[in-house]
C-alpha positions, 0 to 999 in steps of 0.5 A: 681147762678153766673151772665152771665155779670158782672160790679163791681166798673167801672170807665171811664174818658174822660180827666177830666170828671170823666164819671161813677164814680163806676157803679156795675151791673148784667146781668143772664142768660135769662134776659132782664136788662134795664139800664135808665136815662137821658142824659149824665148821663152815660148809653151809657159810660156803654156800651161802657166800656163793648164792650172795645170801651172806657178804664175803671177801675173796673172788667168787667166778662162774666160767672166769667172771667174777660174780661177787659183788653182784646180787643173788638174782643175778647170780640165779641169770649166770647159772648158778642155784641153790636148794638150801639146808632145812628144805626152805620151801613156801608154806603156804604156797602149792607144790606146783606155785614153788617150782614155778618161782624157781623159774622167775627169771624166765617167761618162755612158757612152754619151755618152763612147763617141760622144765616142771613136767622134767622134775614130775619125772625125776620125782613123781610123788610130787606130780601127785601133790602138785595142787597140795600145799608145800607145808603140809608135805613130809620132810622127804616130798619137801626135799624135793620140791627145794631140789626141784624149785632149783632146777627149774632155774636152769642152773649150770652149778647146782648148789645143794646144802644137806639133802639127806638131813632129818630124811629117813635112808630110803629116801636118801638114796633116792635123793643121791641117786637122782644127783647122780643121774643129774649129773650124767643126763644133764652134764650139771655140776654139783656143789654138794654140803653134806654131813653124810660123808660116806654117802658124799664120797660115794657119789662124788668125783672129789671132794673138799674137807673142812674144819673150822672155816679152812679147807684142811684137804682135797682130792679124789673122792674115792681116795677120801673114802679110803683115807684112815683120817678121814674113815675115823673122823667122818665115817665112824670108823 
């Protein structure tokens, strides 16, 4: 079975900084891939050499094409978006305006208002807030309008970078909780970066560790959760 998302021997430099340094990786079809380690060891680079944010050297395919040299919006046509670290949602603009800008490659009008209606169900706090301004939200309604902006581009890979990060536990699980039930109502394969390791590994099928820009071990999410390097380094004990 050919992956739906794939990364062979990717680099990124930031002037001299060598950032990822051959990162190789596979999303399935259906997957949830957890992506973890410690800061700046080069997850969030990952993502954004995927999404075309950053330039990159190595292959980077989507179901066996190769994507690489093509720009982000592109990318977005092919199956593939991101929610991106630290929530990025716009201001100044309203909870509804941000999701329909997840859509801008679309112009079927019914069908992206039952793709904003889905997202009011899988978050109805934001069917509440949907004529409020996205700035003045809190930080856990903000994480989910940048999910949501995301799948309303329809994405076969959904790439989501820190979802849990500054948010309080309770809106945490219902954040994973709400991947999970992507992820088996949508079939959606997930790339997820998280420094949440524990809960990664919880929700995840496998999973990809990295140190300083190199992918140092891969394997079965549960055998992950279980491995004594990785409970000391990772999940505190």
């Amino acid at each position: 079975m050919n992956p739906v998302l794939e990364l062979e021997d990717l680099h990124v430099h930031y002037g001299s900084i060598h950032a990822l340094k051959g990162v190789s990786l596979k999303v399935f079809a259906g997957e949830i891939v957890s992506l973890i380690g410690a800061n700046g060891a080069g997850k969030t680079t990952t993502l954004r050499a995927l999404s075309g944010i950053v330039p990159c050297r190595g292959r980077i395919s989507m179901n066996s094409k190769e994507i690489q040299t093509l720009p982000s919006h592109q990318r977005v046509r092919l199956g593939l978006a991101q929610s991106p670290e630290g929530r990025g949602v716009f201001p100044l603009m309203t909870v509804e305006e941000n999701l329909d800008m997840g859509a801008f490659i679309y112009s079927d009008k019914e069908q992206i208002n039952q793709d904003r209606d889905f997202c009011f169900t899988l978050f109805p706090r934001l069917k509440e807030r949907r004529s409020q301004l996205a700035g003045t939200l809190s930080g856990g309604e903000q994480q989910m309008v940048a999910i949501s902006r995301a799948l309303m581009a329809r994405p076969q890979v959904l790439l989501l970078d820190e979802p849990s990060l500054g948010l309080a536990p309770l809106i945490v699980a219902q954040i994973f909780e709400i991947v999970k039930h992507l992820n088996e109502l949508k079939k959606m394969s997930i790339l997820l970066v998280e420094q949440n390791a524990r809960m990664a590994l919880k929700f995840s099928h496998r999973a990809y560790v990295m140190e300083t820009g190199k992918i140092t071990l891969s394997g079965n999410a549960a055998d992950l959760l279980s491995d004594d390097s990785i409970r000391r380094s990772y999940l505190g004990h």
